[in-house]
N, C-alpha and C positions, 0 to 999 in steps of 0.2 A: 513472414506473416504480413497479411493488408495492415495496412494502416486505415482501412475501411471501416467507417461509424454507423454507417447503415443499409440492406441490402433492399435494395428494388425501393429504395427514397423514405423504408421506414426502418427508427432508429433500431437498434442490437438490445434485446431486453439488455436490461445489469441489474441480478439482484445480490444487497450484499448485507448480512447480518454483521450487528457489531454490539459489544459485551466489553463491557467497563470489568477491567479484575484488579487492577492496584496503578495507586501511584508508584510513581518511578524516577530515576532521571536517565539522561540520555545525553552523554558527552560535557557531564559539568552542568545539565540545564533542566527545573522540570519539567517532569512528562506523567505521562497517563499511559500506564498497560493497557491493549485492548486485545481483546480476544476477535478477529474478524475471520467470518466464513463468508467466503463467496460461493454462490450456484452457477456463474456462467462464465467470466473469465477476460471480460471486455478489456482492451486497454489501459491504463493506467483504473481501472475500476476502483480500486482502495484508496487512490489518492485524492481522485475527484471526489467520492462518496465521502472521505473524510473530514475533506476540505469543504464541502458544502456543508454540513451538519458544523461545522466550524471548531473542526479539530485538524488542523491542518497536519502533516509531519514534518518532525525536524528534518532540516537538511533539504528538502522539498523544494527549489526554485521557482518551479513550476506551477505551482496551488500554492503556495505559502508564501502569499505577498512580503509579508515581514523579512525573510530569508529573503528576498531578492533586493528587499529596501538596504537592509542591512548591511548588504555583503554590492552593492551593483555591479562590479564587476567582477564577480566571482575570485578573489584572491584567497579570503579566507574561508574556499568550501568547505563545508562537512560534508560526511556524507549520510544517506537518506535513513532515515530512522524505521526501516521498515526488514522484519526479517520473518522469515517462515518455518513455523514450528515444526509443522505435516504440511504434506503438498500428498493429495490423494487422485490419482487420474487412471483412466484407461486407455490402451494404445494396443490395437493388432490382438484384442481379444480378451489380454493378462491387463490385471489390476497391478496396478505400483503403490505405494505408499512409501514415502520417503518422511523419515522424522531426524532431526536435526537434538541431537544433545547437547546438554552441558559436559566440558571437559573439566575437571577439576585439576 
């Protein structure tokens, strides 16, 4: 995939919905559930849109200043606090829909 941010000098829509559903924790730390749907598929879309509204994620180096202050030479990484419930797409005609369960 490009690493390309915008085609003919203008930038790549990204739109990306986000929905508050519970507090959480996440590795020992709080967190916030959120429920996010993206429409388009941009690059890191979820982390930059997170991190701007100023919800950065854990684990995040990258957008979440605090994670890179914290940690600056990365020894004690975590890792990224981000996971996908459904991932819904088209490819060569068939629709996919991949959902991700709980194992008990």
């Amino acid at each position: 995939p490009s690493r390309k941010t915008s085609i003919r000098g203008e930038a790549f829509p990204a739109v990306t919905w986000v929905h508050k559903t519970e507090s959480a924790s996440f590795e020992g730390r709080d967190a916030i559930e959120l429920k996010v749907q993206i429409e388009t598929g941009v690059t890191h879309q979820i982390r930059a849109h997170l991190a701007h509204l100023g919800f950065p994620l854990n684990g995040d180096r990258i957008y979440n200043r605090a994670e890179r202050e914290q940690d600056p030479e990365n020894k004690n990484s975590t890792r990224l606090g981000l996971h996908a419930q459904r991932v819904e797409f088209n490819l060569k005609g068939h629709r996919y829909i991949i959902v991700a369960t709980k194992i008990q």
